[in-house]
NUNUKE-151186 format. One record per residue (C-alpha): x, y, z; residue in one letter; residue number from 0. Coordinates in nm, 3 decimals, always signed. Last residue first. Layout:
REC        px        py        pz   code   pos
REC         X         Y         Z      A   NUM
...
***
This chain:
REC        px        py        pz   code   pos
REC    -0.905    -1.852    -0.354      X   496
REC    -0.605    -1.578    -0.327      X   495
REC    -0.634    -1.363    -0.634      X   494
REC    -1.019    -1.340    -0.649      X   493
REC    -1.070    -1.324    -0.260      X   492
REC    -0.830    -1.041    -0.242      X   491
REC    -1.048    -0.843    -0.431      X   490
REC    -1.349    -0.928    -0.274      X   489
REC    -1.174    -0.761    +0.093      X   488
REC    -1.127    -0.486    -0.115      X   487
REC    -1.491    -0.443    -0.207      X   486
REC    -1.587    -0.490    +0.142      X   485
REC    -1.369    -0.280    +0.247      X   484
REC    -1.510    -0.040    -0.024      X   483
REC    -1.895    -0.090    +0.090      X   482
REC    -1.805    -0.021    +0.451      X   481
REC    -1.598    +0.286    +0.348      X   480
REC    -1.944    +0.399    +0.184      X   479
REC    -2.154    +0.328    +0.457      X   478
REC    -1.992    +0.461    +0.725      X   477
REC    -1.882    +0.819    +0.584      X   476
REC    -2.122    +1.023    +0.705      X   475
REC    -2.135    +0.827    +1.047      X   474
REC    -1.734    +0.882    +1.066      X   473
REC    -1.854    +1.301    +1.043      X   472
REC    -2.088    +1.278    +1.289      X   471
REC    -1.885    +1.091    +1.538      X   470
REC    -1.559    +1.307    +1.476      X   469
REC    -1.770    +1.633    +1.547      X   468
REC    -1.556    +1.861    +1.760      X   467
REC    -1.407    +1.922    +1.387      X   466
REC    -1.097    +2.140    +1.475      X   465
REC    -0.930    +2.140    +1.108      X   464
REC    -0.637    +1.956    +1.237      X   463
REC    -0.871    +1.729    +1.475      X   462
REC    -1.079    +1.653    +1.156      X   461
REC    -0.725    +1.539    +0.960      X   460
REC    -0.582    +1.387    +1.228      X   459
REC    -0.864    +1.124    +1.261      X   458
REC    -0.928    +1.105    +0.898      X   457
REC    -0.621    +0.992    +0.738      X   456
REC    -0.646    +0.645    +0.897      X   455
REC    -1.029    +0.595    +0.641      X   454
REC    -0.880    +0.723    +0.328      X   453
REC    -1.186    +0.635    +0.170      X   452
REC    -1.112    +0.287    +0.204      X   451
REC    -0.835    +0.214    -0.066      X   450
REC    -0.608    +0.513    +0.042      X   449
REC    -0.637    +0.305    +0.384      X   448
REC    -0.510    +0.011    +0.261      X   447
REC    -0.164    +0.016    +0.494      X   446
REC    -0.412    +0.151    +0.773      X   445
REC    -0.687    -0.053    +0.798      X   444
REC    -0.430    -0.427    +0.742      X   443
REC    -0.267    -0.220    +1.079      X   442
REC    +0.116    -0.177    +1.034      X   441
REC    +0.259    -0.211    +1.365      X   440
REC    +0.613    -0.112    +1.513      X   439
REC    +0.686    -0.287    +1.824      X   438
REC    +1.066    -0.281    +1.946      X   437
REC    +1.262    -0.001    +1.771      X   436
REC    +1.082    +0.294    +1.929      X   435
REC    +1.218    +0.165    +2.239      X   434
REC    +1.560    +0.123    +2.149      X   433
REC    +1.509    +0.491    +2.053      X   432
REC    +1.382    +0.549    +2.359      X   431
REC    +1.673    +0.373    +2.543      X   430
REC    +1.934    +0.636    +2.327      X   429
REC    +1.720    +0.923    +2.409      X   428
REC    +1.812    +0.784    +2.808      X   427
REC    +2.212    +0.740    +2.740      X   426
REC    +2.194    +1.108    +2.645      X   425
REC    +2.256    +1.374    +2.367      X   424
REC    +2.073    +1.136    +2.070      X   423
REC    +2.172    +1.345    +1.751      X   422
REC    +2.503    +1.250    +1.599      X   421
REC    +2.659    +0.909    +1.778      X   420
REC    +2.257    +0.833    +1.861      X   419
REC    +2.110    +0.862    +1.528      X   418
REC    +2.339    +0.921    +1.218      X   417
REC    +2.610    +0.659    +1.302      X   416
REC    +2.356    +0.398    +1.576      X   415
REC    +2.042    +0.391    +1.388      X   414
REC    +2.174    +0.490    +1.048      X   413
REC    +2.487    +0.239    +1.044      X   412
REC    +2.310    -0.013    +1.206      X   411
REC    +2.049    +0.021    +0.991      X   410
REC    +2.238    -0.079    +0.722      X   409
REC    +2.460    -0.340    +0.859      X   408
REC    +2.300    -0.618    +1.009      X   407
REC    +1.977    -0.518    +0.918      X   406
REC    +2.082    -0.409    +0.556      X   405
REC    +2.243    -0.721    +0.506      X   404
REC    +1.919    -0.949    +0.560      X   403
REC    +1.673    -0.744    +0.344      X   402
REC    +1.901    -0.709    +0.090      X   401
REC    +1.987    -1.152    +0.097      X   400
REC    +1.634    -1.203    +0.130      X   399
REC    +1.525    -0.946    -0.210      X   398
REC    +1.796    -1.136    -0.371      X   397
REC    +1.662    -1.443    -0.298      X   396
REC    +1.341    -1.410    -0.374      X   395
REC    +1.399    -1.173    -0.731      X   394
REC    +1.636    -1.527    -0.796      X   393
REC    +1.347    -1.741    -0.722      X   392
REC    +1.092    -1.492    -0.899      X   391
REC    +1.284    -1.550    -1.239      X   390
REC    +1.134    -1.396    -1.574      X   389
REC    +0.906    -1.106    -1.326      X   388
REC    +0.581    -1.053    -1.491      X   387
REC    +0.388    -1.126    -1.164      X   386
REC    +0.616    -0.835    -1.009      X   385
REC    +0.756    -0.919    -0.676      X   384
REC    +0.653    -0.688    -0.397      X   383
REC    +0.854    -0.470    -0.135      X   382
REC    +0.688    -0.156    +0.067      X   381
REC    +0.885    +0.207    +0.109      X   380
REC    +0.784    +0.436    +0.315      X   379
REC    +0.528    +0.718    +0.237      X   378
REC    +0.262    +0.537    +0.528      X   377
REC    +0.481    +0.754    +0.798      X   376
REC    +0.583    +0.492    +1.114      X   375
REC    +0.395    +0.433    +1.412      X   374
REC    +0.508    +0.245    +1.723      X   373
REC    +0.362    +0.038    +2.021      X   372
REC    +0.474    +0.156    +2.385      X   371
REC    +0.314    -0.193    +2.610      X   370
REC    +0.033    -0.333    +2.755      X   369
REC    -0.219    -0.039    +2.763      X   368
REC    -0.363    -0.041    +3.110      X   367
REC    -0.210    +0.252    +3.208      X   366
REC    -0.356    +0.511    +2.988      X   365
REC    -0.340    +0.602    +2.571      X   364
REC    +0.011    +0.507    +2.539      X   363
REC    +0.220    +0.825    +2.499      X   362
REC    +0.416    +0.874    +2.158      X   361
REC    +0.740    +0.724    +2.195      X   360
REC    +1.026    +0.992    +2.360      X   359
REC    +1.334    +1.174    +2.210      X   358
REC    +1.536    +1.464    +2.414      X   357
REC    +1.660    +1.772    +2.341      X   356
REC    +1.968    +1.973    +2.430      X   355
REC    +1.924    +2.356    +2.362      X   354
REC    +2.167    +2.465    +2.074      X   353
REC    +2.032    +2.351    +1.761      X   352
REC    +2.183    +2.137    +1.453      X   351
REC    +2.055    +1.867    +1.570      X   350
REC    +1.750    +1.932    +1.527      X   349
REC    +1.717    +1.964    +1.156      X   348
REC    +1.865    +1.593    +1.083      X   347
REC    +1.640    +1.492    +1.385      X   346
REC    +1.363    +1.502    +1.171      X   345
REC    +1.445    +1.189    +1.052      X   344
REC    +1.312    +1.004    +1.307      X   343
REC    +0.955    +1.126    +1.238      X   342
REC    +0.824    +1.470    +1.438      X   341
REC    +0.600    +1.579    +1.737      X   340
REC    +0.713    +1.853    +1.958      X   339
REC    +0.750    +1.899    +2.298      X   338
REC    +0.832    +2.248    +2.507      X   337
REC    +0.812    +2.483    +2.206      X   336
REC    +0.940    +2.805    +2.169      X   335
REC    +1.253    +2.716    +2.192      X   334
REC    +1.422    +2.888    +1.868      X   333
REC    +1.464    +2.460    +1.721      X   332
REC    +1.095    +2.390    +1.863      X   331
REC    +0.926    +2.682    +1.675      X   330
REC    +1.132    +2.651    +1.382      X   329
REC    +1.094    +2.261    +1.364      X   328
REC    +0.695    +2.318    +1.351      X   327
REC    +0.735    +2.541    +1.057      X   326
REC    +0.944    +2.359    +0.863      X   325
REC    +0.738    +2.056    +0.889      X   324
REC    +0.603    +2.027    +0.580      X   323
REC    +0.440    +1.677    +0.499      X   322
REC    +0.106    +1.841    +0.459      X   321
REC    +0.203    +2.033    +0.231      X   320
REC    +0.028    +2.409    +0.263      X   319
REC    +0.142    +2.448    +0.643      X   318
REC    -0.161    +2.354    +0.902      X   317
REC    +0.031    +2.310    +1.230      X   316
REC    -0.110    +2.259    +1.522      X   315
REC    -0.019    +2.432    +1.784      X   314
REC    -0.115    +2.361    +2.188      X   313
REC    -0.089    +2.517    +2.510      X   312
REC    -0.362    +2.770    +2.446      X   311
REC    -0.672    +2.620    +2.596      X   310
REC    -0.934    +2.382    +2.533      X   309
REC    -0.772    +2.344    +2.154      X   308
REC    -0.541    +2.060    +2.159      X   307
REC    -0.566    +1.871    +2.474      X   306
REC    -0.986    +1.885    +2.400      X   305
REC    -0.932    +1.711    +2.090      X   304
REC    -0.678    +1.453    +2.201      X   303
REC    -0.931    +1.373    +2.470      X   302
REC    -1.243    +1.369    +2.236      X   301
REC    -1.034    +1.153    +1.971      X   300
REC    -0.950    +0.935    +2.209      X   299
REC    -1.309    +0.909    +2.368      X   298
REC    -1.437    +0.859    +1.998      X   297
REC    -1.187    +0.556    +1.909      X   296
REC    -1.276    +0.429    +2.248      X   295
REC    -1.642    +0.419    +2.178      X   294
REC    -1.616    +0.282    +1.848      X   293
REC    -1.526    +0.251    +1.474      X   292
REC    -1.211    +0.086    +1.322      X   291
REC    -1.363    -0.304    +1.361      X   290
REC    -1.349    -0.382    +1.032      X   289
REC    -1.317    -0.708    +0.964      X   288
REC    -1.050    -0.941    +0.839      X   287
REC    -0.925    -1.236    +0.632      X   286
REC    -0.823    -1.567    +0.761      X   285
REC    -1.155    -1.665    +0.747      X   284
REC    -1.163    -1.712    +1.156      X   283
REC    -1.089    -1.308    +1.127      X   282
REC    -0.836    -1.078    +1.170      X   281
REC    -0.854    -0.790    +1.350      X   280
REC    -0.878    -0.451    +1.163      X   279
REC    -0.858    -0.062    +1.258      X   278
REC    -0.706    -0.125    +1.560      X   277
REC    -0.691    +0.094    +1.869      X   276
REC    -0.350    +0.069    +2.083      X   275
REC    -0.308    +0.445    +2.143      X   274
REC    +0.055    +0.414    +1.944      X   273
REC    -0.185    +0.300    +1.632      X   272
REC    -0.497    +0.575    +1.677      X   271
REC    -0.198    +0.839    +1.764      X   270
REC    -0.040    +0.785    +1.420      X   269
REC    -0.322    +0.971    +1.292      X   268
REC    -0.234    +1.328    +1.533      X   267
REC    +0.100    +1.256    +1.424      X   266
REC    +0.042    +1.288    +1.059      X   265
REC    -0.182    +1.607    +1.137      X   264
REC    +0.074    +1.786    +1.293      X   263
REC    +0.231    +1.898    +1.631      X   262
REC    +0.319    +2.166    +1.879      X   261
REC    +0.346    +2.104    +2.246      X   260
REC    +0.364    +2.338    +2.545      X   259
REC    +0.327    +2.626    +2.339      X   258
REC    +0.549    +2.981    +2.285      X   257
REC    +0.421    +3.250    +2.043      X   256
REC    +0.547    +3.308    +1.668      X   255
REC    +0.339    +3.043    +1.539      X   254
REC    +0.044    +3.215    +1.668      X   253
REC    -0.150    +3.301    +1.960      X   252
REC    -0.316    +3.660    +2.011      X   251
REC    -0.245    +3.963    +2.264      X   250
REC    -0.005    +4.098    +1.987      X   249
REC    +0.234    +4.058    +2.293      X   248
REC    +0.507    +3.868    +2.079      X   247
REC    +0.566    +3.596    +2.342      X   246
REC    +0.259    +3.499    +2.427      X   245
REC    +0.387    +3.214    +2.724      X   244
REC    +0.211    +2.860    +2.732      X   243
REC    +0.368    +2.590    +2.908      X   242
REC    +0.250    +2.368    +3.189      X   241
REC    -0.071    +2.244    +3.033      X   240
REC    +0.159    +2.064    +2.786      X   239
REC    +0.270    +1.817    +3.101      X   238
REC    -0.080    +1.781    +3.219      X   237
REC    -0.142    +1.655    +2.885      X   236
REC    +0.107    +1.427    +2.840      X   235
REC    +0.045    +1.259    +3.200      X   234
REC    -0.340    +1.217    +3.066      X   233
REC    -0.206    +1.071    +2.716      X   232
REC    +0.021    +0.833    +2.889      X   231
REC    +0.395    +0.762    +2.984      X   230
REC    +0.301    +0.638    +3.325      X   229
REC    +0.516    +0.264    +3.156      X   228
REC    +0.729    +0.327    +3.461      X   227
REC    +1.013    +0.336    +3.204      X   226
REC    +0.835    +0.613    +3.014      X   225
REC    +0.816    +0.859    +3.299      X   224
REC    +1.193    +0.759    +3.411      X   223
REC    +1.250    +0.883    +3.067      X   222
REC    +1.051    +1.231    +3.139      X   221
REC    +1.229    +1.281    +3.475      X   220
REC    +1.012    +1.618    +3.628      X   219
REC    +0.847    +1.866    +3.410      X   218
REC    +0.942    +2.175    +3.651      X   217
REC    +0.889    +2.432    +3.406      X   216
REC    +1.220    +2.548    +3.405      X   215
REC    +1.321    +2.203    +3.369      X   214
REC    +1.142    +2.084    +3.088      X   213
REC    +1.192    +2.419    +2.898      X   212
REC    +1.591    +2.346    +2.921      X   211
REC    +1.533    +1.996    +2.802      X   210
REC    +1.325    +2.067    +2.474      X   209
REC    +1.115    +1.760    +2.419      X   208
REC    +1.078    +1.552    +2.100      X   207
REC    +0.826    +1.295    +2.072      X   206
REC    +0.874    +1.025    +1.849      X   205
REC    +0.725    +0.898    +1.523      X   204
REC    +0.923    +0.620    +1.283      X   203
REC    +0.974    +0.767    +0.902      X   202
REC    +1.329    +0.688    +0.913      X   201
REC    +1.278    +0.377    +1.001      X   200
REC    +1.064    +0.296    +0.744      X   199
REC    +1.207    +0.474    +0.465      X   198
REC    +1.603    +0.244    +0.511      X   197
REC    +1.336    -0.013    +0.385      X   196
REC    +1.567    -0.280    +0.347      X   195
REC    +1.508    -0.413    +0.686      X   194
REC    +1.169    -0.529    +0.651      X   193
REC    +0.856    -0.515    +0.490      X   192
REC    +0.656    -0.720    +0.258      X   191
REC    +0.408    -0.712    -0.021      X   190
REC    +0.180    -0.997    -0.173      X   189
REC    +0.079    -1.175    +0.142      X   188
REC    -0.115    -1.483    +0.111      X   187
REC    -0.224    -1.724    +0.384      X   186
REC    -0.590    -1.618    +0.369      X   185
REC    -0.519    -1.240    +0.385      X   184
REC    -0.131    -1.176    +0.531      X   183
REC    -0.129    -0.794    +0.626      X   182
REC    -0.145    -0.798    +0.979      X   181
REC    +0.130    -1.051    +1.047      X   180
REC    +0.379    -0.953    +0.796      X   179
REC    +0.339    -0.590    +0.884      X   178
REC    +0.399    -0.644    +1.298      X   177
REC    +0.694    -0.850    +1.179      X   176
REC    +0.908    -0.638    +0.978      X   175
REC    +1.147    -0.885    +0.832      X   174
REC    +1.504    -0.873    +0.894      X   173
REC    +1.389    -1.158    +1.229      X   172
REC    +1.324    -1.428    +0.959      X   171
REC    +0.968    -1.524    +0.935      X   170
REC    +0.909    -1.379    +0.650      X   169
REC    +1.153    -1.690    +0.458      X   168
REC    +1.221    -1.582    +0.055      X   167
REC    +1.434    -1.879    -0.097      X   166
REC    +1.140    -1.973    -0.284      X   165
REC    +0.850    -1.742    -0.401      X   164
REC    +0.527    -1.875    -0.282      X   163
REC    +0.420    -1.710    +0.063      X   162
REC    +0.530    -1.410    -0.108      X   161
REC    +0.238    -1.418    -0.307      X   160
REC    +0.335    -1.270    -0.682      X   159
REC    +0.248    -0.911    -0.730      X   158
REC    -0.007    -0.739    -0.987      X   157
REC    -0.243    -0.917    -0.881      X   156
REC    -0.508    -0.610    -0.804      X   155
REC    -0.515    -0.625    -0.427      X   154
REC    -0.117    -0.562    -0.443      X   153
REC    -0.184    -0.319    -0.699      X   152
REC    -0.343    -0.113    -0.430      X   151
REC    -0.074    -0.177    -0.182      X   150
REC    +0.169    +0.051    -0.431      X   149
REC    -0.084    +0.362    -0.333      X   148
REC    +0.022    +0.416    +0.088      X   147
REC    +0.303    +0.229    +0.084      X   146
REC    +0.524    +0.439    -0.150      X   145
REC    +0.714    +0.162    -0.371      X   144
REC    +1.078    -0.095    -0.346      X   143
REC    +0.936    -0.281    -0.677      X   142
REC    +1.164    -0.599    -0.758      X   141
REC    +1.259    -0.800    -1.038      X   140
REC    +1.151    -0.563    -1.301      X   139
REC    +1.130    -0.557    -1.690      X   138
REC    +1.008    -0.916    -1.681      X   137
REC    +0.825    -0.813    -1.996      X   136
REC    +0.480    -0.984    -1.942      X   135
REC    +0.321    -0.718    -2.151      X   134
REC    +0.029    -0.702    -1.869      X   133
REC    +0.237    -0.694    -1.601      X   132
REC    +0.502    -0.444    -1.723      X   131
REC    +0.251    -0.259    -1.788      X   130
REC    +0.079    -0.239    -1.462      X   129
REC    +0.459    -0.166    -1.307      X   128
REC    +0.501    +0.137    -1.478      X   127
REC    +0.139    +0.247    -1.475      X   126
REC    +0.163    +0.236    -1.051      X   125
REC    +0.440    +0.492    -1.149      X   124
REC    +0.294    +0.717    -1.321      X   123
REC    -0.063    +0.734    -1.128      X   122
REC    +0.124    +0.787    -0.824      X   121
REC    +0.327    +1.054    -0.885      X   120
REC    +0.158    +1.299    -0.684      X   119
REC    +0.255    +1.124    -0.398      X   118
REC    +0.611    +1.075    -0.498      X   117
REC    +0.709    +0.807    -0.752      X   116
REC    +0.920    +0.989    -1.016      X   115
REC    +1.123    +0.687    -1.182      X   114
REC    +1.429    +0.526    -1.032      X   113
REC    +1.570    +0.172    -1.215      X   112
REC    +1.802    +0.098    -0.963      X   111
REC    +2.085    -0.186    -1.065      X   110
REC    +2.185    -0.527    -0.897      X   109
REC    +2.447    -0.725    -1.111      X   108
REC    +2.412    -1.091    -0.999      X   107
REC    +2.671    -1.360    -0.872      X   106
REC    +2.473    -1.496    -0.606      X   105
REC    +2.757    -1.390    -0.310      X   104
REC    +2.908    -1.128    -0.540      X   103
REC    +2.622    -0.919    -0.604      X   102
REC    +2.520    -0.931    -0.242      X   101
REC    +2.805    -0.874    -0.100      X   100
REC    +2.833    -0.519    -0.370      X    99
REC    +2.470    -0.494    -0.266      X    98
REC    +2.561    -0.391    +0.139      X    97
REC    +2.898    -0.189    +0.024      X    96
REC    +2.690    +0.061    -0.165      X    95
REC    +2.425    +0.076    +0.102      X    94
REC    +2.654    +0.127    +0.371      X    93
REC    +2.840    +0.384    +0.159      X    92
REC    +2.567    +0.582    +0.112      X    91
REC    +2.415    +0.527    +0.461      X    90
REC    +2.753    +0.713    +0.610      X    89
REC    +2.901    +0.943    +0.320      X    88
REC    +3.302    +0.852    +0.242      X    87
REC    +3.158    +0.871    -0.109      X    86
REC    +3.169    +0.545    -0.198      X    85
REC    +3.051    +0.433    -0.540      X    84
REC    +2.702    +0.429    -0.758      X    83
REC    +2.466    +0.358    -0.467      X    82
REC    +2.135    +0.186    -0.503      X    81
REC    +1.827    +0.131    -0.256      X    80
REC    +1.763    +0.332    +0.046      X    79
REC    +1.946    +0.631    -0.154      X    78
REC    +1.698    +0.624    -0.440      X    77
REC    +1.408    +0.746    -0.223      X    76
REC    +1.397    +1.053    -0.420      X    75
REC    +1.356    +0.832    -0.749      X    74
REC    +1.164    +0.607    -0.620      X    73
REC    +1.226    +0.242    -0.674      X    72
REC    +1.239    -0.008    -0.971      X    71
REC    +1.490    -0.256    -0.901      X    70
REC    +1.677    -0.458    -1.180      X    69
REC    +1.853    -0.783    -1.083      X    68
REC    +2.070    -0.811    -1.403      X    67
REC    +2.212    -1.234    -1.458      X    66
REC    +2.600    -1.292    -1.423      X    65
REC    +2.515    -1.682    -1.355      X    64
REC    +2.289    -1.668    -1.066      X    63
REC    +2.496    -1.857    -0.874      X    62
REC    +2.325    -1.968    -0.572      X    61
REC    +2.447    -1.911    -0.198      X    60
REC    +2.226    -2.035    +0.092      X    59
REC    +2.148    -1.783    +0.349      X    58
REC    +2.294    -1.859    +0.732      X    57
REC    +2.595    -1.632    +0.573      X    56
REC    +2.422    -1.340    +0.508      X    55
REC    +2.266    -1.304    +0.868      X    54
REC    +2.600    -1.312    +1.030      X    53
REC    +2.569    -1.391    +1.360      X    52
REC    +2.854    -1.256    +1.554      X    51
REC    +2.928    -1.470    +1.850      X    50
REC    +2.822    -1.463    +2.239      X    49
REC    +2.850    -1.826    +2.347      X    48
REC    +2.548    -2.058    +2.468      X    47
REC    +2.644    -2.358    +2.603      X    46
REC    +2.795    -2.669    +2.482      X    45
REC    +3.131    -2.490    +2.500      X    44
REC    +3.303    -2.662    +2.191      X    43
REC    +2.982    -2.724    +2.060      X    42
REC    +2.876    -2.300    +2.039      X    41
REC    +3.241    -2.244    +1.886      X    40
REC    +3.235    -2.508    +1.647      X    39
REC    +2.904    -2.392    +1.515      X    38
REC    +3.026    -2.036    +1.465      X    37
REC    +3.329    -2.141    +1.285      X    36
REC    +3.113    -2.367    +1.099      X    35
REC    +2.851    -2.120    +0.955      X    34
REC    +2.932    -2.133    +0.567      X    33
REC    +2.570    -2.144    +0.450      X    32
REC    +2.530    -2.470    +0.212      X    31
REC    +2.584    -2.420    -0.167      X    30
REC    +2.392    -2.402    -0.443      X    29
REC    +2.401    -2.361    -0.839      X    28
REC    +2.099    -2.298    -0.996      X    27
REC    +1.994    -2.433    -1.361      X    26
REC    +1.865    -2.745    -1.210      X    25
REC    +1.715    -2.599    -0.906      X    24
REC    +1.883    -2.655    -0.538      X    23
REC    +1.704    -2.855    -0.294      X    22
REC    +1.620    -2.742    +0.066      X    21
REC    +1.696    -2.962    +0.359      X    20
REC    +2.041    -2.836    +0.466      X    19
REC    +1.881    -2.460    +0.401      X    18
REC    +1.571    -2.530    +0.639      X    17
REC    +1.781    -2.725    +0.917      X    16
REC    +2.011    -2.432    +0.930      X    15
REC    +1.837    -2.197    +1.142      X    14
REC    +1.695    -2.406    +1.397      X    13
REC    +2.072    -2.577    +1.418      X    12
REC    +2.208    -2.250    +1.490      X    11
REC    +1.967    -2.193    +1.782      X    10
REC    +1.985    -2.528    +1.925      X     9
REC    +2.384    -2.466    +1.976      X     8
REC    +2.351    -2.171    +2.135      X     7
REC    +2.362    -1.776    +2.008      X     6
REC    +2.403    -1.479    +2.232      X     5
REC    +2.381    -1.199    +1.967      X     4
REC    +2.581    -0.923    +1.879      X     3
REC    +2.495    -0.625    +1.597      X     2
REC    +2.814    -0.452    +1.496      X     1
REC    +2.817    -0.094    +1.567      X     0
***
């Protein structure tokens, strides 16, 4: 699906007054943004048409003479960013086609450099790039790495400020806003996210619900639930309460048995974000404080515990890898579940079973929250500039022209293709998805939290291994993930002052 926009005159001319004013390098050849059909169009009417807005072609184009734009990206995330041909394969050939416009419009050969970078990994790869630093080798232009670690090296300088690289704009709408604006530390941000991270979409969480259990237990509309904005914790849990059924009659509950909602760790954290409780808030300083610990984060966790294990309506899944959710999708795909809590691309599994489904945000935590705010898995994929890199202008404007493509036709291709052609069963799951789209955050707490003890690990982790204790266990803690924001927050200071 092509994405549409109703574009006027004023609009445009917002958009193009940066390029006509910006001034082209010696050694860089530049030319303005071919946008004149569209222009034409919007004076012609002098009001606001609908017309495709090609986000490529509002970017300058510079000749970057031939020159190797080398990424260095996971290996098992290797689809997001490089594709060797096409393969008549959806994202693959999206991808493929996405940095052949690329290479042609600056005139650069993009190539993947892909090196083990799972979680285990870490050490590995986070040596790549420190080496690469310290030798001053230029051996990367970009570094597509696992949020969760590759922020660390943003604290150490081993990435340029963003803020400083030319032809790269974060305030364009390809960039991932609700990152951008919580992780930019005294006017400097040294990682992004946008568009090009295929990872983060993906790694979105929902709520799944099996349709057939909804109505023989008389769960009402669900989507008209969420539309009302009554989509909350309490109307969750009266929801679960419904279902419960010991299917094996071993007189015990267990994986084989049916629940009213089974779920993980990772989407027991993700409920501090969706419940609107930040870790951070930024500060007159421009950098920020903690503000993670407190009464509401202790009646959420009390409610969420009690939901979980004050009866048996609920499952909570404690497979070896954490990131396992074969065992939850069992349950849910044989019906034995009535909701179930998953990332995006957990849907390839679902889809393949019989009973309809249907996809809902995680519930906001009661009526006065404003609005549905989204959570997606800290294993996606984050964007920095090396400080060894030969050329950051070209690694900016390549990294701008990826980020800009891939929202235009990327994601459309894996939102729309994969998504709601394949796996969506209703013009409803197709809203919620829209939904899901709309206000993703990335909380300065959470993106570091591997830095701070871990500190947005800890909430599902204790209600996974049924710690009734959260307050106790925080107050263990206090001290030393005070001292280590603090040291982080010091860290920043040195590379940003």
């Amino acid at each position: 699906m092509k994405l549409k926009q109703s574009v006027s005159i004023l609009l445009i001319l917002a958009m193009l007054c940066p390029l006509i004013s910006s001034c082209a390098s010696e050694d860089q050849t530049k030319t303005p943004a071919n946008t004149a059909e569209t222009t034409a169009a919007a004076v012609d009417s002098g009001e606001a048409v609908e017309t495709e807005l090609r986000y490529l072609d509002t970017l300058e184009t510079i000749d970057f003479g031939g020159a190797k734009y080398v990424i260095l990206c996971r290996d098992e995330k290797l689809y997001e960013i490089w594709a060797e041909s096409e393969i008549g394969e959806t994202i693959n050939d999206a991808v493929f086609r996405r940095n052949k416009v690329v290479e042609e419009k600056y005139k650069v050969i993009i190539s993947a450099n892909e090196q083990p970078g799972g979680w285990n990994d870490q050490t590995t790869f986070m040596g790549l790039i420190k080496n690469s630093v310290n030798a001053q080798d230029g051996a990367y232009d970009l570094v597509a790495g696992y949020m969760a670690y590759s922020c660390k090296l943003a604290a150490e300088g081993m990435f340029y400020n963003l803020y400083d690289v030319n032809n790269l704009d974060l305030t364009n709408p390809w960039w991932t806003q609700g990152f951008i604006e919580n992780n930019t530390i005294k006017d400097c941000t040294f990682m992004a996210l946008g568009d090009l991270s295929l990872t983060m979409w993906e790694g979105i969480y929902a709520i799944y619900f099996n349709k057939q259990l909804a109505e023989d237990y008389g769960c009402g509309d669900l989507y008209q639930l969420v539309k009302d904005k009554k989509w909350t914790l309490s109307a969750f849990e009266e929801l679960t309460k419904k279902v419960s059924g010991d299917i094996d009659g071993d007189s015990k509950f267990t994986k084989d048995d049916l629940y009213g909602f089974v779920t993980n760790n990772h989407t027991l954290r993700a409920m501090v974000t969706t419940s609107d409780l930040p870790l951070t808030e930024r500060n007159d300083e421009g950098t920020y404080d903690l503000v993670y610990y407190n009464e509401n984060l202790i009646s959420l966790y009390d409610q969420i515990y009690n939901m979980l294990y004050s009866g048996d309506n609920c499952f909570v899944s404690k497979p070896t890898n954490d990131w396992d959710y074969t065992e939850m999708m069992k349950m849910f795909t044989e019906d034995r579940a009535l909701f179930i809590s998953g990332t995006l691309d957990n849907t390839t599994v679902l889809r393949q079973m019989d009973t309809d489904f249907g996809i809902l945000p995680l519930p906001m935590s009661d009526v006065g929250q404003e609005d549905y705010i989204s959570h997606s898995y800290d294993g996606l994929s984050i964007f920095g500039i090396p400080a060894s890199v030969k050329n950051p202008d070209m690694s900016g404007a390549i990294l701008e022209a990826l980020c800009a493509e891939s929202a235009q036709t990327v994601v459309p291709e894996f939102y729309e293709t994969v998504l709601k052609s394949k796996v969506a069963r209703d013009n409803d799951s197709e809203l919620m998805l829209d939904l899901l789209r709309q206000n993703l955050r990335f909380d300065f707490g959470f993106v570091h939290s591997q830095s701070l003890d871990s500190l947005f690990s800890m909430f599902g982790d204790q209600l996974r291994a049924k710690n009734s204790k959260y307050a106790s266990t925080y107050e263990g803690k206090r001290k030393s993930i005070e001292k280590k924001f603090a040291e982080l927050l010091e860290a920043y200071t040195k590379i940003t002052d």
